[in-house]
N, C-alpha and C positions, 0 to 999 in steps of 0.2 A: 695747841690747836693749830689745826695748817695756815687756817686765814691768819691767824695772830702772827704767824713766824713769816709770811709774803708779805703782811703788809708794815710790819717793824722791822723785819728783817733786810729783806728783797728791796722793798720799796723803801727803804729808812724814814717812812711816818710821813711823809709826803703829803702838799695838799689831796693828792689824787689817790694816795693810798690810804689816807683818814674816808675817803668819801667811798671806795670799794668796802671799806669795813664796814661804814655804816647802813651800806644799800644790804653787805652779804646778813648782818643783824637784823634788818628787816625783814630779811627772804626768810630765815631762819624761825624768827618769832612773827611770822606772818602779820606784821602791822599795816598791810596795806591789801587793799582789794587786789590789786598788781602781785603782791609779793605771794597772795593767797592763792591766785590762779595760777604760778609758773609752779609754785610747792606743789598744786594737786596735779598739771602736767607733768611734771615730774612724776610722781609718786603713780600715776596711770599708766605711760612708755613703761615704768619696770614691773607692774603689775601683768600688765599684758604680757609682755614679754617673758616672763617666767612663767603665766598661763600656758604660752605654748611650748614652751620647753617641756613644759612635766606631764603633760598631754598628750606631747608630740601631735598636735593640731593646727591646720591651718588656715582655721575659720575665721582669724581677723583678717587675713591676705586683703580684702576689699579695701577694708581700713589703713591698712599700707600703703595701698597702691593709690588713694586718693586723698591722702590728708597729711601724709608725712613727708611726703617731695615737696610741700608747699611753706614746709616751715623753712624758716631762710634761719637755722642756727644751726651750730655745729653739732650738736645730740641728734636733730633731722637728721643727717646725714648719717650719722652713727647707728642711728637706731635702727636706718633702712639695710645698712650695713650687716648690722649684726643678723636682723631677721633674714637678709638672702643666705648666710651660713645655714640656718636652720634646715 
């Protein structure tokens, strides 16, 4: 698994790399209301996002253009990215 190999690997078990495992195990097995809401953001950006691929649609443009310049993380930026390709 990737996360096992960066953080025993990369990071040689590190306090900081025991506490990335444990956060990315959380995200994973959704054990937290936090961990539960980025899982379903996530899982939404690529749902939408292949909507309009296979549709070739661009009905969520709105939704673009006012809710995803506002996220301050690097998928924000990515995701605005990939949609102006389209």
């Amino acid at each position: 698994e990737a996360i096992h190999a960066f953080v025993h690997k990369m990071l040689h078990n590190s306090p900081a790399a025991q506490q990335i495992e444990a956060l990315w195990k959380e995200y994973e097995d959704r054990e937290t209301p936090e961990a539960r809401f980025v899982k379903g953001a996530s899982g939404i950006s690529c749902i939408t996002l292949e909507y309009e691929r296979a549709l070739n649609a661009s009905a969520l443009q709105p939704f673009y253009n006012t809710s995803i310049p506002y996220i301050e993380h690097e998928w924000g930026k990515d995701l605005l990215e990939e949609r102006q390709r389209l």
